[in-house]
N, C-alpha and C positions, 0 to 999 in steps of 0.2 A: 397724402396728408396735407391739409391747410397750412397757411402762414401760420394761423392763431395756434393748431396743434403742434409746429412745432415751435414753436417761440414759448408755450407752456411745457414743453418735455426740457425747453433748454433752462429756465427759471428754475424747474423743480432739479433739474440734475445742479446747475449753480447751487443752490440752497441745502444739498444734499452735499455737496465739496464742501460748503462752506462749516455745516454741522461735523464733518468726519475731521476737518482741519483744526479744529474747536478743544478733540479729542484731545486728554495728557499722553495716551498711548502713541497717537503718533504724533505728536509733539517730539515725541522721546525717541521715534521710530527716524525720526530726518535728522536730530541730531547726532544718533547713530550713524548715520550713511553721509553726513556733511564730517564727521570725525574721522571717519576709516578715511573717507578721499584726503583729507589734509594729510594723513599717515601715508598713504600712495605718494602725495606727490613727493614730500618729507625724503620716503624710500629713495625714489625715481631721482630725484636731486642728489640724494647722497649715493649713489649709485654713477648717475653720469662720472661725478667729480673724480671716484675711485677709477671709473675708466679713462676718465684725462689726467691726474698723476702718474696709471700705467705705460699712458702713450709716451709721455713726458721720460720715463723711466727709460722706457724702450729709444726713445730719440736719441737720448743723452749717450748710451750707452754705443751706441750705433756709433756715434760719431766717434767713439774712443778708440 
């Protein structure tokens, strides 16, 4: 394939991102998946902390 063919495959697929990005549908599709990960990390955060209270728990106790 030419320079020229592919530099026209890569325009027309850019131009084709660009019209699918444009979409309400997935507009609404990465808001969905940009919400669940803040809810993961939200989880994952509140998860650690419960497992360093445990340790802490566990230290304290230890030393009694």
């Amino acid at each position: 394939m030419s320079k020229w063919g592919i530099f026209a495959l890569g325009a027309l697929t850019g131009i084709a991102a660009v019209s699918i990005a444009k979409t309400g549908a997935f507009k609404k599709a990465c808001a969905a998946v940009v919400s669940t990960g803040m809810q993961l990390k939200d989880d994952a955060a509140e998860f650690a902390e419960s497992v360093k209270e445990d340790a802490e728990d566990m230290k304290a106790a230890a030393k009694q």
